[in-house]
Each structure stands twice: as C-alpha cells, then as structure tokens.
N, C-alpha and C positions, 0 to 999 in steps of 0.2 A: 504862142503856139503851145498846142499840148503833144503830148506823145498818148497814144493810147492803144490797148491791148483789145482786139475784136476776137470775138469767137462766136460760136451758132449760126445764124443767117445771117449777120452783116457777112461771115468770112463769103459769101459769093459777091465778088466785084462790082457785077453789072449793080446787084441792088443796093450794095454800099454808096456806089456812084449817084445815084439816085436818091438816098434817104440822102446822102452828104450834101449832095446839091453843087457837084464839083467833079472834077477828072481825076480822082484820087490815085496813086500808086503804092498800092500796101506793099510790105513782103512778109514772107513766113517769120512767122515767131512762135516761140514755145515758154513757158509758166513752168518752171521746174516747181515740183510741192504743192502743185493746184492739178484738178480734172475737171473735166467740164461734164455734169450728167444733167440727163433731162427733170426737171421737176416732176414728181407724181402728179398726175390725173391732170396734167398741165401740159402744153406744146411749145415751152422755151426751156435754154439751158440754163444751168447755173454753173459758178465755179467754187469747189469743195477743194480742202486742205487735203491733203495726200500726200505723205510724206515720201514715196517713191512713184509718185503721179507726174505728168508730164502733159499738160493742156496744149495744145494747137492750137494756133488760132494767128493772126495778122495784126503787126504794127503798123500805125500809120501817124505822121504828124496834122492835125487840124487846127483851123483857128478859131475863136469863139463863135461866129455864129454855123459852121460845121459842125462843131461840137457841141449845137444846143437842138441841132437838128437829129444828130444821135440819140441824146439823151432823150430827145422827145417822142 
C-alpha cells in the first residue's frame, strides 16, 4: 500500500473514484511548508516550498495498480 497526498482535481471524489478505478475514501489533509499554485500559461497545480504555506488537499492509501492509474 502507498499512502499519498492528492491536491488539484484528483481532490474532487467522484473523479478520484474514477481515474483510481475503485470506491476510494480519502480524508482532509494538509502539507505544512508546501502551496499548491497553478503553473503559468498551464491548467494544473503544482506544489511549492513556503515556509508559512499550508496545502490542502486529501490522503488516501492505494495499491499498486491504483497508483499507477494516478500516476498515469
């Protein structure tokens, strides 16, 4: 199992459930020292070092082929 940190569009459910391929149950999680901002001239996030920054975003445990379905 992996543990992993989602932020951007995975964090909406329904589609999480969908790219995972599975009934996933995330909960709220927060990245103390990280933000999450959009890329320039781009429509995804990233996440940047900020030292009084605090990212949102959802934990969830997956198993390898969930998590290659992410990655993909």
């Amino acid at each position: 199992m992996h543990r992993i940190f989602l932020f951007g569009t995975l964090r909406h459910v329904p589609l999480l459930r969908s790219v995972a391929g599975t009934d996933v149950s995330p909960r709220e999680a927060w990245l103390e020292g990280q933000s999450a901002s959009q890329v320039e001239v781009e429509d995804f996030p990233i996440l940047r070092r900020q030292r009084d920054g605090r990212a949102e975003g959802l934990m969830e445990e997956v198993d390898d082929d969930e998590l290659s379905r992410l990655d993909y």
